[in-house]
N, CA, C and O atoms as a GROMACS GRO file, in nm:
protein
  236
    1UNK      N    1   0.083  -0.120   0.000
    1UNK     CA    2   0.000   0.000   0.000
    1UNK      C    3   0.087   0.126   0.000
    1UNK      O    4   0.082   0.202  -0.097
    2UNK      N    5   0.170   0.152   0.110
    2UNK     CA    6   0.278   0.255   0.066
    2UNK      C    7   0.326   0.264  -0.027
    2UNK      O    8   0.330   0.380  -0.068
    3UNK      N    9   0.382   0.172  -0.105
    3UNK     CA   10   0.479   0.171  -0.236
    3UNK      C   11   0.366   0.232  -0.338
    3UNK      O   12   0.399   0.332  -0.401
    4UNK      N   13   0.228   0.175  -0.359
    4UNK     CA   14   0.125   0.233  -0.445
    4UNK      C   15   0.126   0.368  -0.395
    4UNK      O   16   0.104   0.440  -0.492
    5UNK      N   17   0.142   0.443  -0.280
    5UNK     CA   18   0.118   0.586  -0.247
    5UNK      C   19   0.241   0.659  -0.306
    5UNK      O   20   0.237   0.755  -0.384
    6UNK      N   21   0.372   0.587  -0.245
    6UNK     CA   22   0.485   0.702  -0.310
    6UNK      C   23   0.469   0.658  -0.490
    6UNK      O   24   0.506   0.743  -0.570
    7UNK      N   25   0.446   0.602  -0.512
    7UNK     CA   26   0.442   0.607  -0.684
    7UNK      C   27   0.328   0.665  -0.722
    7UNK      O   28   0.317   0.695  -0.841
    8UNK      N   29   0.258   0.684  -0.663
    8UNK     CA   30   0.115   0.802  -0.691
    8UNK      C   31   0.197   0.980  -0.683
    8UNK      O   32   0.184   1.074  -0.762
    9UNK      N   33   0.281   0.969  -0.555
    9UNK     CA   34   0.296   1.077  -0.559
    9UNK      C   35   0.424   1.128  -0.640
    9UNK      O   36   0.448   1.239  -0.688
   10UNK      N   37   0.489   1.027  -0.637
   10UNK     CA   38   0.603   1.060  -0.771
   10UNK      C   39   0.527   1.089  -0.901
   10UNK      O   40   0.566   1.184  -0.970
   11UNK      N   41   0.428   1.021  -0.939
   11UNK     CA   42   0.413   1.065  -1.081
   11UNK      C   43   0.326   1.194  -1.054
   11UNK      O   44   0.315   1.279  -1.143
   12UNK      N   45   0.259   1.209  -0.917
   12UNK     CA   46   0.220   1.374  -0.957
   12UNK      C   47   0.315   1.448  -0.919
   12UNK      O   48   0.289   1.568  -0.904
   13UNK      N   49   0.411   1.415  -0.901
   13UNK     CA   50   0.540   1.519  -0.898
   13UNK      C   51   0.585   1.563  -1.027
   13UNK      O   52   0.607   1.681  -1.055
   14UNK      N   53   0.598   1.473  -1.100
   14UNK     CA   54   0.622   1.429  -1.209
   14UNK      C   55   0.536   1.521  -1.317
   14UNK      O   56   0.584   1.620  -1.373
   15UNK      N   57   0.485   1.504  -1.324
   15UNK     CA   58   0.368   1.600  -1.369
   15UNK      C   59   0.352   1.707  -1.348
   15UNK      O   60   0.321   1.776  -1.445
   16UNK      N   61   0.363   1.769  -1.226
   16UNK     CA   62   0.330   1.918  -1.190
   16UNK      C   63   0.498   1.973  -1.243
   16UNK      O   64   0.506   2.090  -1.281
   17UNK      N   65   0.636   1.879  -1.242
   17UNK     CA   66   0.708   1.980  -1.265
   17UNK      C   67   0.718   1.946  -1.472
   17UNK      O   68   0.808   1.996  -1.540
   18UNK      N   69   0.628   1.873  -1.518
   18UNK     CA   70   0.607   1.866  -1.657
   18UNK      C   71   0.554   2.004  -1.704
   18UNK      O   72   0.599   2.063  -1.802
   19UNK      N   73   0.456   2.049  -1.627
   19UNK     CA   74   0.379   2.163  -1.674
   19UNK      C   75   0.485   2.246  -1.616
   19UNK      O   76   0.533   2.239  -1.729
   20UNK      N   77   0.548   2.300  -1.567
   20UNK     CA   78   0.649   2.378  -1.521
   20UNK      C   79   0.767   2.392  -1.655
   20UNK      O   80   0.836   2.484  -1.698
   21UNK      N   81   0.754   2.302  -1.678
   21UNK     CA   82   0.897   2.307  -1.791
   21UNK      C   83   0.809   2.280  -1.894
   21UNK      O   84   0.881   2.234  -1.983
   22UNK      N   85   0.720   2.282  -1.926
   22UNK     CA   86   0.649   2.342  -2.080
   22UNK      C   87   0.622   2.433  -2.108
   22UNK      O   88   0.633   2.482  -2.220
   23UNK      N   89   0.554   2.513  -1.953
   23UNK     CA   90   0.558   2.640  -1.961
   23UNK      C   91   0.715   2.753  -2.023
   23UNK      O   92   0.719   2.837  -2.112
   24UNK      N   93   0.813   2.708  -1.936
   24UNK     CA   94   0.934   2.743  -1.982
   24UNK      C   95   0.964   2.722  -2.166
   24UNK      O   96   1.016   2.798  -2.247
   25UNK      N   97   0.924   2.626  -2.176
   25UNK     CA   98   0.922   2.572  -2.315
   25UNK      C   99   0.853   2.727  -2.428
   25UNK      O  100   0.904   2.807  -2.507
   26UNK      N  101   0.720   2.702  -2.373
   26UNK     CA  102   0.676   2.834  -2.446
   26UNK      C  103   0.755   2.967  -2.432
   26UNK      O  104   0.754   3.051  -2.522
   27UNK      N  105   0.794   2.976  -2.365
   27UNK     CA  106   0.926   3.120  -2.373
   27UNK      C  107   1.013   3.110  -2.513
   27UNK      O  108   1.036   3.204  -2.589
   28UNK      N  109   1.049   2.998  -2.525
   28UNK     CA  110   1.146   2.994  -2.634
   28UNK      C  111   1.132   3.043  -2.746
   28UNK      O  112   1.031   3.008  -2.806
   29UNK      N  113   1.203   3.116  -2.798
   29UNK     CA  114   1.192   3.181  -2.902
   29UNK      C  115   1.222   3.120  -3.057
   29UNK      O  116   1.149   3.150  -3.152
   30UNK      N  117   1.326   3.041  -3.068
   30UNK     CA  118   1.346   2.946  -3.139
   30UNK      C  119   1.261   2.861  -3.148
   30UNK      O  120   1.232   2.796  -3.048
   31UNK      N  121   1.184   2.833  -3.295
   31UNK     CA  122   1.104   2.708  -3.300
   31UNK      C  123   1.150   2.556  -3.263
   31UNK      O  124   1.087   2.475  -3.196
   32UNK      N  125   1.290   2.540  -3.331
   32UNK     CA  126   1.352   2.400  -3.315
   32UNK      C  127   1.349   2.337  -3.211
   32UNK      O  128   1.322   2.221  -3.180
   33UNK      N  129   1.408   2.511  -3.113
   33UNK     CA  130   1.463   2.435  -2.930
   33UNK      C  131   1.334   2.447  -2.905
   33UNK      O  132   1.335   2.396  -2.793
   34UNK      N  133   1.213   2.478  -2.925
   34UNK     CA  134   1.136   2.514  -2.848
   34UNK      C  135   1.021   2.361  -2.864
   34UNK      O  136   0.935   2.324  -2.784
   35UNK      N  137   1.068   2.291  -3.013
   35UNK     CA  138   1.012   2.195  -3.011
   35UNK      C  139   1.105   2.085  -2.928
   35UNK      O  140   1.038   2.015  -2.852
   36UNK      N  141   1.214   2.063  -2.928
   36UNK     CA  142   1.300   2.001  -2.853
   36UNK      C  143   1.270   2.022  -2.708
   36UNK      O  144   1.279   1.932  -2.624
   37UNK      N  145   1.245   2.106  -2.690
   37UNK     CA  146   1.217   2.177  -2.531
   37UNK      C  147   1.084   2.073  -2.493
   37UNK      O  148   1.112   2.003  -2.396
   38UNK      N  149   0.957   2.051  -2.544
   38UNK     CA  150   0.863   2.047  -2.525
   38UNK      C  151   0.848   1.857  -2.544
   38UNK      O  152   0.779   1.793  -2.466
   39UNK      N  153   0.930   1.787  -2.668
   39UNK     CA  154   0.951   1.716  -2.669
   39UNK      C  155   0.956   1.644  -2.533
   39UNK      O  156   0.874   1.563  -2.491
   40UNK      N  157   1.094   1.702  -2.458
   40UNK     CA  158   1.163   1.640  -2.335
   40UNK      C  159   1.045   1.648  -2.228
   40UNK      O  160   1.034   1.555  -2.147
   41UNK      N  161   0.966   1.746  -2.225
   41UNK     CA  162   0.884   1.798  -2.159
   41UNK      C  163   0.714   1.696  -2.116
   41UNK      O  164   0.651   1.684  -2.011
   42UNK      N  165   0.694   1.641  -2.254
   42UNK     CA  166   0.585   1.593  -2.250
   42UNK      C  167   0.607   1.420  -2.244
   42UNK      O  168   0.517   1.338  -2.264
   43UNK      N  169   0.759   1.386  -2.209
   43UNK     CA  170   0.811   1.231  -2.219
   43UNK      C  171   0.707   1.193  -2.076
   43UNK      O  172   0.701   1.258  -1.971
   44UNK      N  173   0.628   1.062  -2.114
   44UNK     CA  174   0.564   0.970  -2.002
   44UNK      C  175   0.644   0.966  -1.871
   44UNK      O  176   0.766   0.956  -1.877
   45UNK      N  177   0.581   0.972  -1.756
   45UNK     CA  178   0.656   0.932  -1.655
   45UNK      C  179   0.734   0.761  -1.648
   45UNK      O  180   0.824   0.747  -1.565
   46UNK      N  181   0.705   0.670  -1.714
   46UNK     CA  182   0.755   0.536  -1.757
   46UNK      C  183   0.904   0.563  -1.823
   46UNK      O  184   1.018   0.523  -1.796
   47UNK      N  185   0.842   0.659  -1.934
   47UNK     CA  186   1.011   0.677  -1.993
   47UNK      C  187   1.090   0.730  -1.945
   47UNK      O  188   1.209   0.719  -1.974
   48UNK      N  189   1.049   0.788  -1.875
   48UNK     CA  190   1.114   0.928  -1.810
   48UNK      C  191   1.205   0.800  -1.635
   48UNK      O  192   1.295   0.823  -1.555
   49UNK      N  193   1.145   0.722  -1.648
   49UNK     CA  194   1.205   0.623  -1.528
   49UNK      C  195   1.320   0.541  -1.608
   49UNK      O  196   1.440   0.525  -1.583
   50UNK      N  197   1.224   0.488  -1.729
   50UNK     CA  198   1.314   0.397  -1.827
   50UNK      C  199   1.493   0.493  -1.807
   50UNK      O  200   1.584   0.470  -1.727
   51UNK      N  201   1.486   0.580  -1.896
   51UNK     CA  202   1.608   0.678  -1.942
   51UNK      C  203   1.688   0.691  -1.815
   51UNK      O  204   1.811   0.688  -1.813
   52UNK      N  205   1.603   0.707  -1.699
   52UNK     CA  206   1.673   0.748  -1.596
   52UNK      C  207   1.765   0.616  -1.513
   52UNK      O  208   1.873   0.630  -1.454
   53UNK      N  209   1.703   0.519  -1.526
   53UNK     CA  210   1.777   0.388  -1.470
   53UNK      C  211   1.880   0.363  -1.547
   53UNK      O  212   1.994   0.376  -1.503
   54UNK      N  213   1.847   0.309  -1.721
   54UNK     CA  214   1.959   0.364  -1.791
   54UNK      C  215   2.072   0.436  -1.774
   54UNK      O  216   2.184   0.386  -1.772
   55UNK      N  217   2.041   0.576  -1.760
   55UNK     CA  218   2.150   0.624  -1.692
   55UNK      C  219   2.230   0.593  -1.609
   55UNK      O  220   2.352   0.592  -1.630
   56UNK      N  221   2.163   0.557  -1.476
   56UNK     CA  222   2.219   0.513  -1.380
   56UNK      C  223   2.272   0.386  -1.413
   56UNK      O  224   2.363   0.385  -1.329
   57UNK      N  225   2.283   0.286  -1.467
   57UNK     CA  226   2.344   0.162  -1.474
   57UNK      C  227   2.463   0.193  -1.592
   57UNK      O  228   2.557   0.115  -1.607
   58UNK      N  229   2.449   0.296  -1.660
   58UNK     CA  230   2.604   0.346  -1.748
   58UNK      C  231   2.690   0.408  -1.671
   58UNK      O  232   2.780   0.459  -1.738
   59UNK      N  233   2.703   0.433  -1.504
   59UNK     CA  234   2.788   0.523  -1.437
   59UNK      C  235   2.896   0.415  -1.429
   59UNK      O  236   3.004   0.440  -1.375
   0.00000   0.00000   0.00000
């Protein structure tokens, strides 16, 4: 039951700082970065775990 709560609240973490950095996204003035920006921005919380373990197992 805990483990279902902190993974509830990770992905609304997850989320609230998604809209945070899309917002930023729209600042951009550049179309390219700004699609790149938004890209990174709107990645699933799954992938966004995937990439990150990844990471961590290339250190």
């Amino acid at each position: 039951m805990a483990l279902l709560m902190q993974a509830c609240s990770s992905q609304q973490l997850y989320g609230a700082g998604q809209e945070m950095q899309r917002n930023d996204c729209r600042r951009i003035v550049d179309m390219q970065e700004q699609r790149r920006c938004m890209a990174n921005a709107n990645m699933s919380h799954d992938e966004y775990k995937r990439q990150s373990e990844a990471a961590k197992g290339a250190r």
